[in-house]
N, C-alpha and C positions, 0 to 999 in steps of 0.2 A: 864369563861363568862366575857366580859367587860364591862364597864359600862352602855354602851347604851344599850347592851341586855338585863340585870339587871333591867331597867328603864320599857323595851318594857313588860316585865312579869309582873312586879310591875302594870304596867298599864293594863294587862289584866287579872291578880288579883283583883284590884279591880272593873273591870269591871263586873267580873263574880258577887265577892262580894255582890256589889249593887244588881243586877239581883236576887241573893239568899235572901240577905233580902227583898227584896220586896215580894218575895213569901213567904217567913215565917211568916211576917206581914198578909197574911189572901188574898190579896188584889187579884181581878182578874186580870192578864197578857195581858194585853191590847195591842192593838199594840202600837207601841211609834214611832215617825219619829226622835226623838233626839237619841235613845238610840242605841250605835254603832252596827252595819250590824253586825258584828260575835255574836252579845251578843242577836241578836233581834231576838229566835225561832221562832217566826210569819213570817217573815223574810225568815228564811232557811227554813222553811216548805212551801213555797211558791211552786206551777208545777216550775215556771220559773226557782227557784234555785236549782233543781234537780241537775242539772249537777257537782252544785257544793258540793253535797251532794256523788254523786258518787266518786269525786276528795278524798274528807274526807275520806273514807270507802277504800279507794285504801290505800292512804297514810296513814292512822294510824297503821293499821296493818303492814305497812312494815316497818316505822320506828322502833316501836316498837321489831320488831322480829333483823332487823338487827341490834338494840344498842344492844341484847343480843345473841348476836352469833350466829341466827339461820339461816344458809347458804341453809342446806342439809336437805330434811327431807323424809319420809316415811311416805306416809298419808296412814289412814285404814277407811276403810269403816264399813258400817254393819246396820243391825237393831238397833234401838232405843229401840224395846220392847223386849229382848232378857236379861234376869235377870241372877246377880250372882248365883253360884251354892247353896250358902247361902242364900239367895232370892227363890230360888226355891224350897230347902227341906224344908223352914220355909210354902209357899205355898201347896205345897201337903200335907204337916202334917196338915193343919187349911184345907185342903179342905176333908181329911181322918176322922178328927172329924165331918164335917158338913154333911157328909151322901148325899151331892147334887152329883148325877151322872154326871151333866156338870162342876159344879167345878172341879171333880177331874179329868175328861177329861183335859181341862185346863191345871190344874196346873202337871200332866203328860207329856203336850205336851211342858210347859217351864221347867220340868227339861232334858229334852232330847237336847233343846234350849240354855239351861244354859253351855251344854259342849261347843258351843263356844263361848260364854263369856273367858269360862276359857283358850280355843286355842290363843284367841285374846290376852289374857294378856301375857300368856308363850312369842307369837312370839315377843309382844314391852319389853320384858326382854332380849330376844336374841339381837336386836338392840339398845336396852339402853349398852347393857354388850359388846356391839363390841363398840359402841362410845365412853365407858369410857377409853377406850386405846389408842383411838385417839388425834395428833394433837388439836386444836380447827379447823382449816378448815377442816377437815377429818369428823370429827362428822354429825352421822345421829341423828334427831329427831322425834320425834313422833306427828303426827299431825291428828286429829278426827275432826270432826262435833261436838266436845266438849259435848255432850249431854249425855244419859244414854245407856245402851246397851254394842255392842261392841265399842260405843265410848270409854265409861267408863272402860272400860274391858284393852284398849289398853293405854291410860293414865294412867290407876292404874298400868301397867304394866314396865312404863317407872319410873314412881314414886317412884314405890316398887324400884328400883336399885339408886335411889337419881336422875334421868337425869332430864331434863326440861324436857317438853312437851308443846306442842299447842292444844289451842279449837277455833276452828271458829264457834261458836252458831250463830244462826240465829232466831228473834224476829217473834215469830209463834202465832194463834189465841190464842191456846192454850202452854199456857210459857211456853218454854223449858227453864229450867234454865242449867249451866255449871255444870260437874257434879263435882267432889270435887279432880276429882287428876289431875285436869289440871294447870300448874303452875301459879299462881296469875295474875302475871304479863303478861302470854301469853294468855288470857284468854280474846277472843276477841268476840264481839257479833255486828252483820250485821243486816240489813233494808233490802239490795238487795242481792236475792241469786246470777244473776251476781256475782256481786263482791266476792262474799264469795267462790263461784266455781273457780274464775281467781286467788284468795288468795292459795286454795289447788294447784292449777299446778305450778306457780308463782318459789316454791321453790323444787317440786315435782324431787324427784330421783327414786320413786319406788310408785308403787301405791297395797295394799294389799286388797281387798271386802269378805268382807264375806258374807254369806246369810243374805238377807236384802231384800227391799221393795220398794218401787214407790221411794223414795229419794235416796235407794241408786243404783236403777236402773239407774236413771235419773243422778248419779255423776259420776257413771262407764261408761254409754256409751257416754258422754258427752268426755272420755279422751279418751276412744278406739278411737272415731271422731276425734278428735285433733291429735291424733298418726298415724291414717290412712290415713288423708289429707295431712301431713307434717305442720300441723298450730303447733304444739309441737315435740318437743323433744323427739326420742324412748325414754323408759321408760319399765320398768319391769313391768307387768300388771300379780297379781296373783288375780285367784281364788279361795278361800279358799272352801273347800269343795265340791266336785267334784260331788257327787252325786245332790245335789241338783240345782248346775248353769247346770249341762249337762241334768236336769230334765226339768228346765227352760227356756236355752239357747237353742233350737235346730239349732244346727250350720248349722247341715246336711240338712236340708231344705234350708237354705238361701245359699247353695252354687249350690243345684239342683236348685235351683230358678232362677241363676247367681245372685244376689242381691249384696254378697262378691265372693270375689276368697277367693281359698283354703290359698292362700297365707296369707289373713289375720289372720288367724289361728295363725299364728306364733306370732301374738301380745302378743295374753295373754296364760298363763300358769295355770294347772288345781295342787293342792296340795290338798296333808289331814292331814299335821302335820306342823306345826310352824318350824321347821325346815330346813323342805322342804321349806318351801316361804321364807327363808333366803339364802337358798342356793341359790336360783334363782335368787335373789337379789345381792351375792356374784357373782356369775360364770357372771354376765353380766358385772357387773366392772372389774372384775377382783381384787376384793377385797380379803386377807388373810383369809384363812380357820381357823374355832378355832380348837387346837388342841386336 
């Protein structure tokens, strides 16, 4: 860094500075016309500065991924409410005590839920353990909606093998915090689902879903749309658990309907083992089989 750069930080160190003690001091945040546009949140929270709020929310997350090498990655989808398998037997043991008929319905229907928490981790072990072999361009990463569930499932998964991993959280009524194995530093949180949706395709080599809900309805056919226009990139498109997207998808009506051709079909891919959704991932690259 040279010295004018040095100077240009220095100065908006202490810009920031000033800005923090004045708020530690008690005082209300007023608007200010002196105090500099980047420093002035009244300012950027303004309709009119939108635009330049979208710009931020583009650009941080990208610098940030590409100073740390993250080129390639494999995003996974899934429910948020979908508990480890240790979250689940601690659940129906406390629902087995309390004698309530609907608790232990419940907590019956997440330990059955909890097996793919555990699918979701196995598969970001498989792709943590092909990238640890890899070049540094060659490397896949693991990249979730950062949140709980099989977010959490698939970043503990990449964790558990030492790799990085990604979270794109997103600022909801009620606070989604990031869950704990997403790497510190990659551990990024959004205002606009836009941008946060353009962040998962941006680096997207492969897209994995597991059974999930209106958000990850809403991220999965958001990319099937992108790959069926030509607005993206082919791309691996798996469905993790076959029984339940073919419960919920019915294809075979939107193709008697003409809605899709048969042809679209060939997008995405139906699996039931972590395995299986790497291999699919591999055979499209043409990337090396493990032995």
């Amino acid at each position: 860094m040279n010295k004018t750069e040095q100077l240009n930080v220095r100065r908006l160190a202490h810009a920031w500075a000033e800005l923090q003690n004045y708020a530690d001091r008690g005082n209300p945040l007023e608007a200010d016309a002196y105090r500099l546009a980047f420093a002035d949140p009244e300012f950027l929270l303004r309709r009119e500065t939108r635009g330049i709020r979208f710009q931020l929310e583009m650009l941080k997350p990208d610098l940030a991924q590409t100073e740390q090498g993250i080129e390639n990655t494999v995003v996974v989808f899934g429910s948020a409410r979908f508990p480890s398998p240790e979250q689940a037997q601690t659940f129906l043991q406390e629902a087995q005590l309390s004698g309530d008929a609907s608790a232990l319905t419940l907590a019956q229907r997440q330990l059955r839920n909890a097996y793919y928490y555990d699918q979701a981790r196995l598969f970001a072990r498989l792709v943590a353990g092909y990238s640890a072999q890899q070049e540094c361009e060659e490397r896949l990463f693991i990249v979730t909606g950062g949140g709980p569930g099989i977010m959490e499932a698939a970043n503990r998964g990449a964790h558990e093998m030492g790799a990085l991993s990604v979270g794109l959280n997103i600022a909801l009524p009620h606070e989604q915090n990031a869950n704990p194995y997403v790497t510190p530093s990659l551990s990024f949180k959004f205002h606009y689902f836009a941008l946060r949706k353009m962040h998962f395709m941006m680096r997207a080599k492969a897209l994995v879903a597991f059974p999930g809900g209106f958000g990850t309805m809403d991220e999965l056919f958001e990319v099937i749309t992108l790959v069926q226009t030509g607005k993206a990139k082919p791309v691996p498109i798996v469905l993790f658990g076959t029984e339940y997207w073919k419960r919920l998808f019915n294809t075979d009506v939107m193709i008697e309907e003409g809605v899709i051709s048969a042809q679209d079909l060939k997008l995405i891919a139906y699996v039931d083992e972590p395995q299986a959704a790497w291999e699919v991932i591999q055979a499209f690259y043409g990337l090396e089989r493990s032995p």
